[in-house]
N, C-alpha and C positions, 0 to 999 in steps of 0.2 A: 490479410494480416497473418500468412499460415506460417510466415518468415519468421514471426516471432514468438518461438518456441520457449524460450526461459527467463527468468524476473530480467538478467541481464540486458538480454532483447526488448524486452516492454519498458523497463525502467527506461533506457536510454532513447528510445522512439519516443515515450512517452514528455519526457523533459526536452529535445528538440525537435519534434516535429508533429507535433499534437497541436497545434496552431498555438504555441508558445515555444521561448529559446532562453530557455533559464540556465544559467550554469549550474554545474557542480554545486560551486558554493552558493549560488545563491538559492539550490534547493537544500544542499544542509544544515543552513540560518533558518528556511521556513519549516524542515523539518525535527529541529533539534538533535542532529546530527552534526561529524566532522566530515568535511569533504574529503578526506581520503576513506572512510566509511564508503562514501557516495562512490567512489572513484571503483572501492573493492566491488560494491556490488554489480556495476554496470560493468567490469571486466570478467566475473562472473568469479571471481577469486569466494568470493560470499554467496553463497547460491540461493538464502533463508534471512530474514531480518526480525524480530521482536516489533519493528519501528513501521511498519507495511501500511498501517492505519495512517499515520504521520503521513506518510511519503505520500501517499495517496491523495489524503487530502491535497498535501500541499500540491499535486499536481493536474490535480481539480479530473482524477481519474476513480475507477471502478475500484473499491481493495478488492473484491476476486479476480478479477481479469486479471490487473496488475502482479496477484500473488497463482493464479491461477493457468493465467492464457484464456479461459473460458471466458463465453458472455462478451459484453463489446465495452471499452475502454472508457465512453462516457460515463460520469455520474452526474445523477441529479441531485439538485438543492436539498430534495428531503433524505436523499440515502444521506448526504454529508451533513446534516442535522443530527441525525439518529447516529451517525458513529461517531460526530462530537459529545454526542450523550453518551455515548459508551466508552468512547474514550476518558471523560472527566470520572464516570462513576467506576472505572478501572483506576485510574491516578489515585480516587480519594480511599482505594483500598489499600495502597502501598508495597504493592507485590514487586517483585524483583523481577527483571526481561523475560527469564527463561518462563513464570508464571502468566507473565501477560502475556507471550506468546502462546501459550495452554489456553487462557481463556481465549486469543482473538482465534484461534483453530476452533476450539468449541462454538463458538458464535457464528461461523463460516460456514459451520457445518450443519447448524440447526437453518440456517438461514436459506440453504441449499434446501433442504429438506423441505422446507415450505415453499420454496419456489418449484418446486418438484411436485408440490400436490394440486398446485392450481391447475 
């Protein structure tokens, strides 16, 4: 998978051929996004999203890979537990994109760090 070098690349392998074939829009309904959003980032017009967690989920992939290239594109049930916990206890703080983007960086990056010391 060394092809897929930027979000653009993963995003779009990720949404048709990751043994699913979801459109555009029917990944920016599951990620509460507009599909021309969806349409910028996989032509690479947007190289960065706030929404990485979302898109992620919704496409039942890794958010570091996906936001990263690193590590391998599956996730499991309990990573997407624990980033719908993080996700809800971000929402109920009311921070604006540019802020949830800060903390979901911060969070990727403590998270590295402990996958780094095992």
């Amino acid at each position: 998978m060394n092809e897929l070098q930027t979000l653009a690349d993963r995003l779009k392998w990720a949404r048709t051929q990751n043994g699913q074939k979801i459109s555009q829009k029917e990944l920016a309904e599951k990620s509460g996004m507009t599909q021309a959003t969806i349409n910028k980032l996989e032509s690479g017009v947007y190289k960065s999203t706030s929404k990485i967690v979302a898109i992620a989920k919704a496409l039942n992939v890794s958010v570091h890979w996906l936001d990263t290239g690193k590590g391998k594109p599956e996730s499991s049930i309990e990573n997407m537990t624990q980033l719908t916990r993080l996700e809800d206890t971000v929402r109920k703080l009311g921070l604006n994109d540019e802020e949830i983007k800060r903390v979901e960086k911060a969070a990727l990056d403590e998270a590295m760090k402990i996958i780094l010391e095992k």
